[in-house]
ROSE-4610 file (N, C-alpha, C; in Angstrom, 1 decimal, always signed):
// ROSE-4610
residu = [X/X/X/X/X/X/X/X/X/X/X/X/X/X/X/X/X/X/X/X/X/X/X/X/X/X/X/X/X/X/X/X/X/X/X/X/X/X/X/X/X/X/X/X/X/X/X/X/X/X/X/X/X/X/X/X/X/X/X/X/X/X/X/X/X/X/X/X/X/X/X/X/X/X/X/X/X/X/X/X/X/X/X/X/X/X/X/X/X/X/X/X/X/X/X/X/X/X/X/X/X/X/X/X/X/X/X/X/X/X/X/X/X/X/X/X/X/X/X/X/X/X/X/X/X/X/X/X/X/X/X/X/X/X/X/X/X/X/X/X/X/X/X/X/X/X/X/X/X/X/X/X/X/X/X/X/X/X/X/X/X/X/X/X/X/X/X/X/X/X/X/X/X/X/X/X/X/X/X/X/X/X/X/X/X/X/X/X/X/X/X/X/X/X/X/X/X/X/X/X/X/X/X/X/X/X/X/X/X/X/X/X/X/X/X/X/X/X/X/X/X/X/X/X/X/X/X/X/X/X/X/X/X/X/X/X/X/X/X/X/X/X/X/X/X/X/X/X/X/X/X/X/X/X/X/X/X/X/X/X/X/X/X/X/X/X/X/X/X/X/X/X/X/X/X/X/X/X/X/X/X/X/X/X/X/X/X/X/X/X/X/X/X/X/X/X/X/X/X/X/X/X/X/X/X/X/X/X/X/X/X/X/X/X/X/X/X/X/X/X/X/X/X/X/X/X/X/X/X/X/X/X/X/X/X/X/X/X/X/X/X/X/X/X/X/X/X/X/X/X/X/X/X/X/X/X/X/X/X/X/X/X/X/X/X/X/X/X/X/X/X/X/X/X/X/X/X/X/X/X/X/X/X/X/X/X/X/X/X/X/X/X/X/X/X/X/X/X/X/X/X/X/X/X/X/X/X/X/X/X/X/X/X/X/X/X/X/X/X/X/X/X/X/X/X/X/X/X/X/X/X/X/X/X/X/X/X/X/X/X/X/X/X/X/X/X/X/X/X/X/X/X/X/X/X/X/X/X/X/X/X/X/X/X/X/X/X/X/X/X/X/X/X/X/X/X/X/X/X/X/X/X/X/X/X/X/X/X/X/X/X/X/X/X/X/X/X/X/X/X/X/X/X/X/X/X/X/X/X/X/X/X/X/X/X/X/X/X/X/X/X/X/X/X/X/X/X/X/X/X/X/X/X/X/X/X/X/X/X/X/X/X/X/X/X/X/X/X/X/X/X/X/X/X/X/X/X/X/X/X/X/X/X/X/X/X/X/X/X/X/X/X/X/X/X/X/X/X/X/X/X/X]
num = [1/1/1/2/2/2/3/3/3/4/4/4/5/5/5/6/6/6/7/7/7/8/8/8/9/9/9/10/10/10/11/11/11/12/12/12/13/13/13/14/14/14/15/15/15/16/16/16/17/17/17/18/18/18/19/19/19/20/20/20/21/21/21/22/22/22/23/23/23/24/24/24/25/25/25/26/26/26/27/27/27/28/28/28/29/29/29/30/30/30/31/31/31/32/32/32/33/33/33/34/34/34/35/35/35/36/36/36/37/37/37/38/38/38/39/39/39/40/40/40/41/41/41/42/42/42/43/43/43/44/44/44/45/45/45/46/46/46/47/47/47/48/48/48/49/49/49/50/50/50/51/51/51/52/52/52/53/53/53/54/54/54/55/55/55/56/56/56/57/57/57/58/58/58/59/59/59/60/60/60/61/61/61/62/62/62/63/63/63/64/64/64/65/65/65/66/66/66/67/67/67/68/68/68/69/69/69/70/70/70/71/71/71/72/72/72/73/73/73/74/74/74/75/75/75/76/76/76/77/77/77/78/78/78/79/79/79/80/80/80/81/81/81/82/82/82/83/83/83/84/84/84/85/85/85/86/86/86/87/87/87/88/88/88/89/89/89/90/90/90/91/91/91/92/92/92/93/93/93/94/94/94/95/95/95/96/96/96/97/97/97/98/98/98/99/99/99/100/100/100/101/101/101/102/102/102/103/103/103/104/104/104/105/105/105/106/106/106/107/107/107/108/108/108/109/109/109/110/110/110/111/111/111/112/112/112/113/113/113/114/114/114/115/115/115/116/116/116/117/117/117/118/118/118/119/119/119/120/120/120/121/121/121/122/122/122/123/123/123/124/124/124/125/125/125/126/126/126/127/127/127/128/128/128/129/129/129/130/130/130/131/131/131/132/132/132/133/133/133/134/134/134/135/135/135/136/136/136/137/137/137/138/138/138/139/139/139/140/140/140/141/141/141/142/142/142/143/143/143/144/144/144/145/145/145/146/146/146/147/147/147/148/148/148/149/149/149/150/150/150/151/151/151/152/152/152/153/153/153/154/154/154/155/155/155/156/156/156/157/157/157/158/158/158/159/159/159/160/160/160/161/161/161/162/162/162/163/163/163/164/164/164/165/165/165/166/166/166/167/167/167/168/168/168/169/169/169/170/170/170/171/171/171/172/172/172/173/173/173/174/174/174/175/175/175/176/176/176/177/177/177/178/178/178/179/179/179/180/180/180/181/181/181/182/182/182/183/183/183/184/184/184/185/185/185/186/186/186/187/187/187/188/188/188/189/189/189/190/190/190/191/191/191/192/192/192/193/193/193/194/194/194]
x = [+81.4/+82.2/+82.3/+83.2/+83.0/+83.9/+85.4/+86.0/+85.4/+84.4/+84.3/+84.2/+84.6/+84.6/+82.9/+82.5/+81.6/+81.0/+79.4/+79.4/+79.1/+78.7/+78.9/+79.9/+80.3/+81.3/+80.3/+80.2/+79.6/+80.5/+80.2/+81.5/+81.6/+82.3/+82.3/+82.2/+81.4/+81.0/+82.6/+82.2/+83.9/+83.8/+83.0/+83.6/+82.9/+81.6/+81.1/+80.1/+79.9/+79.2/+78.2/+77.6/+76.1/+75.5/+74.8/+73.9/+72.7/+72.8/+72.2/+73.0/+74.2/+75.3/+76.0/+76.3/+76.2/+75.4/+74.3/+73.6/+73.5/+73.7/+73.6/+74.8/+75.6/+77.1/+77.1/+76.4/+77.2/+76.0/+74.4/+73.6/+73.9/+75.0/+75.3/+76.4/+77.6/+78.2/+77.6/+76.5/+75.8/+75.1/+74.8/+74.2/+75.4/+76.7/+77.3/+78.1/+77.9/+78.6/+77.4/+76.4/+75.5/+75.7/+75.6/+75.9/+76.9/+78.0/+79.6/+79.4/+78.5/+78.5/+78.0/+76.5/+75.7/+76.5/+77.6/+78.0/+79.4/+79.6/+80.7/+79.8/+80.4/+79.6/+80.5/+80.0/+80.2/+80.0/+80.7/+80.5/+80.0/+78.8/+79.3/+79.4/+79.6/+80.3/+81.4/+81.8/+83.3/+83.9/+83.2/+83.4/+83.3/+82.3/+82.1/+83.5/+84.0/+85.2/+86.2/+86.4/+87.4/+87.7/+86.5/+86.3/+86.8/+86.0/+86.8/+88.1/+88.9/+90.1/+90.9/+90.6/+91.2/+90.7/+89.5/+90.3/+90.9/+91.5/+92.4/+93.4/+94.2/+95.1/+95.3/+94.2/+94.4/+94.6/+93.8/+94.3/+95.7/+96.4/+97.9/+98.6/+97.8/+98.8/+98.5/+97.3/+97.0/+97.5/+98.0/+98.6/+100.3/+100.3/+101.8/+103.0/+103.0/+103.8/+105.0/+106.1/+107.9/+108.2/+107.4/+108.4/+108.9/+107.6/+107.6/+107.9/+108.0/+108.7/+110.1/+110.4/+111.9/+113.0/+113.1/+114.3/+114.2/+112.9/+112.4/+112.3/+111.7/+112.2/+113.5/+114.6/+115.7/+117.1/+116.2/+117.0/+116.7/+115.8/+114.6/+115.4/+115.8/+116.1/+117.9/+118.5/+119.6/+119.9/+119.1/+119.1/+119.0/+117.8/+117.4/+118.5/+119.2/+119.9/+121.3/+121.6/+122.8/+122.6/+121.3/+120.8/+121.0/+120.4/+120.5/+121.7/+123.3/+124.5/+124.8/+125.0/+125.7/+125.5/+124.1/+123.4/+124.2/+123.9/+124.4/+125.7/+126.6/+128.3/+128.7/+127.6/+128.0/+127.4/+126.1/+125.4/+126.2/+127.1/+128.3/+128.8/+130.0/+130.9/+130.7/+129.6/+129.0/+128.8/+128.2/+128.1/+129.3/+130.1/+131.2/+131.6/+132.6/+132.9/+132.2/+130.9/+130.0/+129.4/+129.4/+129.1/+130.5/+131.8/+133.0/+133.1/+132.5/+132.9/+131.7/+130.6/+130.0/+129.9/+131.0/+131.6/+132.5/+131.6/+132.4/+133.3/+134.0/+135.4/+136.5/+135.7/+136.9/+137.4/+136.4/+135.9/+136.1/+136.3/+136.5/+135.2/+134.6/+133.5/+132.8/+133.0/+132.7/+132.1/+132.9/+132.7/+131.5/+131.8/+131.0/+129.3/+129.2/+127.7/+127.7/+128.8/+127.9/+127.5/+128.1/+127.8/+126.7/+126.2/+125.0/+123.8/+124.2/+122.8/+123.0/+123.6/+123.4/+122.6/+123.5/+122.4/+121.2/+120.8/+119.4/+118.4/+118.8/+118.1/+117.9/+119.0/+118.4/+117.6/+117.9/+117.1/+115.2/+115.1/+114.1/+113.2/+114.0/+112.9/+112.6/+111.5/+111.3/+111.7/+112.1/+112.9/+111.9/+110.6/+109.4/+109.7/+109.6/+109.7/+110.7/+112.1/+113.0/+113.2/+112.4/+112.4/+111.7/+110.3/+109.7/+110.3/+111.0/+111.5/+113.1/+113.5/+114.6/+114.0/+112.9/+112.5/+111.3/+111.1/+110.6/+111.8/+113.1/+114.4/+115.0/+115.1/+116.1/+114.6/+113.6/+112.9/+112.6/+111.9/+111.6/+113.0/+113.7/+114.9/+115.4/+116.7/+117.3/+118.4/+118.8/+119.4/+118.4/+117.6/+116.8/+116.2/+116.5/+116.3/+117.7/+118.6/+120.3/+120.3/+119.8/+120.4/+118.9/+117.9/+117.4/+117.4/+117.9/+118.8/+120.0/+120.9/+122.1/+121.5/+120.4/+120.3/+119.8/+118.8/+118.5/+119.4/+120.1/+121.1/+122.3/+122.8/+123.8/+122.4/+122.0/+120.9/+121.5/+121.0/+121.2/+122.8/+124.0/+125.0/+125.6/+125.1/+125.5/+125.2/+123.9/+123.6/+124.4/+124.4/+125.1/+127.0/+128.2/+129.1/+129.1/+128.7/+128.8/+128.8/+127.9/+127.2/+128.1/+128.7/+129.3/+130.6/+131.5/+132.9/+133.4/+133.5/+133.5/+135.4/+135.7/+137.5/+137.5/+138.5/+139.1/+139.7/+139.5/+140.0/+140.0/+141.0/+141.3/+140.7/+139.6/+138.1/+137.3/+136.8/+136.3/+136.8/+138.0/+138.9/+138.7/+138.5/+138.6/+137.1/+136.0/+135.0/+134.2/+134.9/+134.4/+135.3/+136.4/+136.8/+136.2/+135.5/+134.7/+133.9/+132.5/+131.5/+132.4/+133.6/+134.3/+134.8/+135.0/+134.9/+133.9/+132.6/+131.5/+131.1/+131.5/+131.6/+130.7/+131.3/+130.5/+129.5/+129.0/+128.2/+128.5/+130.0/+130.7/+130.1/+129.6/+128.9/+127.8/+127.4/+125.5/+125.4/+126.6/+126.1/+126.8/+127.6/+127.5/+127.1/+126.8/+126.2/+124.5/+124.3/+122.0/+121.5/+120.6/+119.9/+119.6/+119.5/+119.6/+118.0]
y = [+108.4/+107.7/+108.5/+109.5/+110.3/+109.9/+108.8/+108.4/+106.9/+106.5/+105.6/+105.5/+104.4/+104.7/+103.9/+104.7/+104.1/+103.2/+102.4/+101.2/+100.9/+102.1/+102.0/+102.9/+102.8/+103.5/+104.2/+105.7/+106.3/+107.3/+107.3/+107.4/+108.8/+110.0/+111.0/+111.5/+113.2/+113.3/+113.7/+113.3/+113.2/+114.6/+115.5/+116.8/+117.8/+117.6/+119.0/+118.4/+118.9/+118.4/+118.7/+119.6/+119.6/+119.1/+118.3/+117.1/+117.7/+119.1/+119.8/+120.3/+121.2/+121.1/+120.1/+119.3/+117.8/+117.4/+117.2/+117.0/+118.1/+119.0/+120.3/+119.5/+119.6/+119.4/+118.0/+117.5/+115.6/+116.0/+116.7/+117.0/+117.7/+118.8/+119.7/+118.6/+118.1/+117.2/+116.4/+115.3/+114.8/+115.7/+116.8/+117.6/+118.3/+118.5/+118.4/+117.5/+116.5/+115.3/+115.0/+115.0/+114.5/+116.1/+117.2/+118.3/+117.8/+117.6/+117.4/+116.6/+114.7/+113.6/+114.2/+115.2/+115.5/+116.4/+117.3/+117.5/+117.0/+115.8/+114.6/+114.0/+114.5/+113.3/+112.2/+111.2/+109.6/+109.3/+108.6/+108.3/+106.6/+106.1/+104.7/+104.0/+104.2/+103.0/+103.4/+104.2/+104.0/+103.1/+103.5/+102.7/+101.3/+101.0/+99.2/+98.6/+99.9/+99.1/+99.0/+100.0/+100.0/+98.6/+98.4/+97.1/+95.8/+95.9/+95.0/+94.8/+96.1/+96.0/+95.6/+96.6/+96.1/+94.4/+93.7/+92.1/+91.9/+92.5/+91.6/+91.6/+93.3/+93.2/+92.2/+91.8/+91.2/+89.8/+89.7/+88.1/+88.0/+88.6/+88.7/+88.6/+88.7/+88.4/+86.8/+86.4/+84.8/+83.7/+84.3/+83.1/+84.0/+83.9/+85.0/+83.8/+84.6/+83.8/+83.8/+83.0/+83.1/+82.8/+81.4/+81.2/+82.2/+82.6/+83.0/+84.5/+85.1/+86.6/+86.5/+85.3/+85.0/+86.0/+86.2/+87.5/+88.6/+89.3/+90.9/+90.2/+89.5/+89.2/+89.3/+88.3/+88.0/+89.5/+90.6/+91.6/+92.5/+92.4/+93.6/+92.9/+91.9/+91.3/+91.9/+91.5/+92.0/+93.5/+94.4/+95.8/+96.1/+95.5/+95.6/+95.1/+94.7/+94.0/+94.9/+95.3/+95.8/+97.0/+97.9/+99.0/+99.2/+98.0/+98.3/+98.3/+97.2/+97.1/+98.1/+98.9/+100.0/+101.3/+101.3/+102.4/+102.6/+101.5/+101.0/+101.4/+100.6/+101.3/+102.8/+103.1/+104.4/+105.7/+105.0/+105.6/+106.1/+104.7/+104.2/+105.5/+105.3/+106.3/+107.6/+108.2/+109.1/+109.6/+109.1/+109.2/+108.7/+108.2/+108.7/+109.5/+110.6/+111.2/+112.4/+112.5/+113.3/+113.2/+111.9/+111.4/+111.5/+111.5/+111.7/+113.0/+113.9/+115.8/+116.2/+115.4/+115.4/+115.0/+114.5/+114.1/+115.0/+115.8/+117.1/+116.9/+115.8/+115.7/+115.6/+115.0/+115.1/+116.3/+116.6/+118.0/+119.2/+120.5/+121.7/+122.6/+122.9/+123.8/+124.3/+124.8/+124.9/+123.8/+122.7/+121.9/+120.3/+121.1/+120.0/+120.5/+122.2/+122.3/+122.2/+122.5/+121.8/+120.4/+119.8/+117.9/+118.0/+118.6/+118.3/+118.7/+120.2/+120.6/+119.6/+118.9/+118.2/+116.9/+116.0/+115.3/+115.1/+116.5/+116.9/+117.1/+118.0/+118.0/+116.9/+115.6/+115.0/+113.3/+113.8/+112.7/+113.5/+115.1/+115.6/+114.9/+114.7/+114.1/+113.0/+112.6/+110.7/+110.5/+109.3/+108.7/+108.9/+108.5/+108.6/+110.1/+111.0/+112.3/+112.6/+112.2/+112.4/+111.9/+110.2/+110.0/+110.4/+110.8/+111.4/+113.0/+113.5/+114.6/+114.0/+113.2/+112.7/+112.0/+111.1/+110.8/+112.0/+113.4/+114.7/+115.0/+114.7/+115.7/+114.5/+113.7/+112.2/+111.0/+111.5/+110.4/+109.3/+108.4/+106.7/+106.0/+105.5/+104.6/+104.3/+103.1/+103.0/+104.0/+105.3/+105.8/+107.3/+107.1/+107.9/+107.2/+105.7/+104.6/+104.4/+104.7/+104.5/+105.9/+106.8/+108.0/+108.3/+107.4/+107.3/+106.1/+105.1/+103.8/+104.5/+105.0/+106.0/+106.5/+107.5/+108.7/+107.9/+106.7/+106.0/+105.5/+105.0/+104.3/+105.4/+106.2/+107.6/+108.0/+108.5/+109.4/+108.3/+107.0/+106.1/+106.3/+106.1/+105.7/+107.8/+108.4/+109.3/+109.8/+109.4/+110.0/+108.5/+108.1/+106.6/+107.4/+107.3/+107.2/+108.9/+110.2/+110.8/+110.6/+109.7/+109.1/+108.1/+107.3/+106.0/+106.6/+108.1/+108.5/+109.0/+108.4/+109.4/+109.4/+109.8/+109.8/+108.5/+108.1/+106.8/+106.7/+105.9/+105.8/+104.3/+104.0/+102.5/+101.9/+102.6/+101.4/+101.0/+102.3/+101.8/+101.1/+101.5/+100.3/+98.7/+98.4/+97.2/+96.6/+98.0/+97.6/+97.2/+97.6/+97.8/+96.3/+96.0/+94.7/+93.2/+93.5/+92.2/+91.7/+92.9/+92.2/+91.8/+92.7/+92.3/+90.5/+89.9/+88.4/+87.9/+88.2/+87.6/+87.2/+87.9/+87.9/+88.6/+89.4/+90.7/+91.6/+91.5/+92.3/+94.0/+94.0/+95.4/+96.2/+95.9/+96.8/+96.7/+95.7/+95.9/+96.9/+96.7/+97.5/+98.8/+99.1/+100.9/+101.2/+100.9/+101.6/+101.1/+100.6/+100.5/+102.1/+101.8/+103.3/+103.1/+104.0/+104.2/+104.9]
z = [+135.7/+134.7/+133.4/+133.2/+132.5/+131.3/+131.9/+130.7/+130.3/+130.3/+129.7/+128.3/+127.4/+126.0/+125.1/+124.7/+124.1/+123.7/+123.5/+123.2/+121.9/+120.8/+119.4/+118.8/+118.1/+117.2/+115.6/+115.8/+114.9/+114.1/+113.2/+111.8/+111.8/+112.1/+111.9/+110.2/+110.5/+109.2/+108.0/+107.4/+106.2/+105.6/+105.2/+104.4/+105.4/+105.7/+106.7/+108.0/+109.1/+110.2/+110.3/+109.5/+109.0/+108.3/+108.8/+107.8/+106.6/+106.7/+105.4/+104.6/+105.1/+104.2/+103.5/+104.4/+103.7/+102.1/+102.6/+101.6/+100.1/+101.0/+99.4/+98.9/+99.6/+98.8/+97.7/+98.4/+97.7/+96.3/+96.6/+95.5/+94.4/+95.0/+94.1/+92.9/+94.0/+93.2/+92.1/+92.4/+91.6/+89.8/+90.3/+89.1/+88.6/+89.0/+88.1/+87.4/+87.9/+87.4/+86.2/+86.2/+85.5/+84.0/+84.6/+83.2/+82.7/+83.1/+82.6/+81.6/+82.4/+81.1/+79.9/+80.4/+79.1/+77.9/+78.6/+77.5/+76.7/+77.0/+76.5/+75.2/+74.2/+72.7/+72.9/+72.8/+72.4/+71.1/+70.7/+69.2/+69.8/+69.4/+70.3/+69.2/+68.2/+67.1/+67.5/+67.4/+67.5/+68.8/+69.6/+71.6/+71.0/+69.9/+69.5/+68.9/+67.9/+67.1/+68.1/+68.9/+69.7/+70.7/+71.2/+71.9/+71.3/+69.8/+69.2/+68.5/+68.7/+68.3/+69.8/+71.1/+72.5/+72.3/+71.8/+72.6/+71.5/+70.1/+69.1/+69.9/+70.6/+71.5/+72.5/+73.2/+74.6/+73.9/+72.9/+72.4/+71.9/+71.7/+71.0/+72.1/+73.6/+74.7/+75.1/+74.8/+75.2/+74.1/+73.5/+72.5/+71.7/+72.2/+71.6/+70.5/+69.7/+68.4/+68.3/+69.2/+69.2/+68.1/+67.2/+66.4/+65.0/+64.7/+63.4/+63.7/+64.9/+65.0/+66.0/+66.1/+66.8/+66.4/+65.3/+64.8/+65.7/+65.5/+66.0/+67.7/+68.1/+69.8/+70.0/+69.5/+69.8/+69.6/+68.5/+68.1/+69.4/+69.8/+71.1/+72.6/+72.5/+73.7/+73.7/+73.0/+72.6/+72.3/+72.1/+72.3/+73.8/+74.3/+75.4/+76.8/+76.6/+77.1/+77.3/+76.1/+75.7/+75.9/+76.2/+76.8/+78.5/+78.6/+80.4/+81.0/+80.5/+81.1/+80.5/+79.3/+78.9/+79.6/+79.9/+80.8/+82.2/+83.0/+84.7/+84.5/+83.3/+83.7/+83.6/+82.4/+82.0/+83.4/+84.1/+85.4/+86.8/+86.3/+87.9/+87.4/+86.3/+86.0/+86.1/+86.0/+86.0/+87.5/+88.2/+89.3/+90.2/+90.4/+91.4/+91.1/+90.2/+90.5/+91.2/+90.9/+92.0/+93.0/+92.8/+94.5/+95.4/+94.9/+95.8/+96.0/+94.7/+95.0/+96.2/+96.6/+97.3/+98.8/+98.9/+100.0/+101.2/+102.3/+102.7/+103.2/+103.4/+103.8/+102.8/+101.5/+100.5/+99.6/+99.4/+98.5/+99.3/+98.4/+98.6/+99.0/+99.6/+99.6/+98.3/+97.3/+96.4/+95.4/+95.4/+94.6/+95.4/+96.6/+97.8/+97.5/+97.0/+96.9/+95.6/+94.6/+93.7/+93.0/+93.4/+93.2/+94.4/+95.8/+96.1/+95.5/+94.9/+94.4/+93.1/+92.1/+91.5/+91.8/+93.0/+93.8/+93.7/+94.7/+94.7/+93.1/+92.5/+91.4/+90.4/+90.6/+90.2/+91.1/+92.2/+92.8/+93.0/+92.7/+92.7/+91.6/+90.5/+89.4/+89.1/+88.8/+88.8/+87.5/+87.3/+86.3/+84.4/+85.2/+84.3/+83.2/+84.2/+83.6/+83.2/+83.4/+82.7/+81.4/+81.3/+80.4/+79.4/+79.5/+78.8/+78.1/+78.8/+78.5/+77.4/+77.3/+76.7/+76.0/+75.5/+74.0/+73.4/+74.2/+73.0/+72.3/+73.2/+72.7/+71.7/+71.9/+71.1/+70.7/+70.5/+70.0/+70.4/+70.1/+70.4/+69.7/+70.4/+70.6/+71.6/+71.0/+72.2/+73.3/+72.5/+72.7/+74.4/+73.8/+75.0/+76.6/+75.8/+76.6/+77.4/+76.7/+77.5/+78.7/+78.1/+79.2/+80.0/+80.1/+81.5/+82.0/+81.5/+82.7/+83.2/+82.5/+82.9/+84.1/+84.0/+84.9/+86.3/+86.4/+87.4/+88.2/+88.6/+89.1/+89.5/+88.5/+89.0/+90.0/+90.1/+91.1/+92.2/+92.4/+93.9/+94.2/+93.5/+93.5/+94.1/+93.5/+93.8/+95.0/+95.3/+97.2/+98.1/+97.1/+98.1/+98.9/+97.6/+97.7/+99.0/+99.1/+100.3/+101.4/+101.7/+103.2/+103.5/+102.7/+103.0/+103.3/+102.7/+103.2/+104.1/+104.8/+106.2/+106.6/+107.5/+108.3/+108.4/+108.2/+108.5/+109.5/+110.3/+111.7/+111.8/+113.2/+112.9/+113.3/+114.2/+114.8/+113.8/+113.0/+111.8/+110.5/+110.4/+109.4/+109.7/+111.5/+111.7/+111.5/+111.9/+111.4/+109.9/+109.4/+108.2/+107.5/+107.9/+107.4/+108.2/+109.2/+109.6/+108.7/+108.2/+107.2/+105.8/+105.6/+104.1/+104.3/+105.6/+105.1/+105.8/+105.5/+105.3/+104.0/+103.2/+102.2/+101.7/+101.3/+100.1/+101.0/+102.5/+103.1/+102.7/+103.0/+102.9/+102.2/+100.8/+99.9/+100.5/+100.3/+101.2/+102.5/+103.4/+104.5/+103.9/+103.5/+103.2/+102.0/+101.0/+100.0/+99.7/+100.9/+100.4/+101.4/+100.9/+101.4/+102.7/+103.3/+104.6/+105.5]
């Protein structure tokens, strides 16, 4: 019975299969983890005030004050607001016309790789880092806040509108108008990610 499977289950070794190598290793780890702390200065008054400034913060989340800062909310909400729909239309706009030059049936060869390498370069970068890189250049506002909602949404809409253009033909014309009176599927089934 040579395939039979075992009647304990014993954990294989996780970085080396020598159980002295092993041990040098995780010890060696240890003493330097322990030099590294020793040479970290702590101020620990300062770790005290800090403490007690972090719960002033955490208390400013357990009781939060609408009335008497209603202005500065209601101005932040209405920026905020007026940020994100201005972003999305200006994203869309942006993005079809490169998502259509990216489309190899519509587009010329030339203009088909460059709206992909556009594409790509910017679905390469996460939204985070773009933003960060657009409030070093335009500062803390709303304006660095517009052109990375802008850039989020053109990135999806742009790899979207290629994939969804294909030849028109009349099987698929008839297909493609079934889910349109389902009502509204049409966009859902060709433009979500795939």
């Amino acid at each position: 019975m040579s395939n039979a499977t075992p009647s304990t289950w014993r954990r294989p070794p996780v970085l080396l299969k020598n159980p002295l190598w092993r041990r040098v290793f995780y010890l060696g780890a240890i003493v330097y983890l322990a030099l590294a702390l020793q040479s970290v200065e702590v101020n620990w008054m300062r770790v005290y005030d800090g403490l007690e400034r972090g719960w002033r913060f955490v208390e400013g989340f357990l009781v939060p004050d609408f009335t008497s800062r209603w202005t500065d909310i209601r101005a932040g909400l209405i920026e905020s607001l007026t940020m994100t729909v201005t972003a999305t239309v200006a994203g869309i706009l942006i993005s079809v016309p490169i998502g259509i030059g990216a489309a190899r049936n519509l587009a010329p060869a030339p203009v088909y790789l460059a709206c992909r390498a556009i594409i790509t370069l910017s679905r390469s970068f996460q939204e985070v880092i773009i933003a960060i890189l657009l409030v070093a250049m335009f500062g803390f506002g709303p304006f660095a806040g517009f052109l990375t909602l802008a850039f989020a949404p053109s990135a999806f809409y742009r790899n979207c509108w290629p994939k969804t253009s294909r030849p028109a033909t009349a099987t698929r014309l008839r297909q493609s108008a079934l889910p349109a009176q389902a009502g509204g599927k049409w966009l859902t089934t060709r433009c979500s990610p795939r």
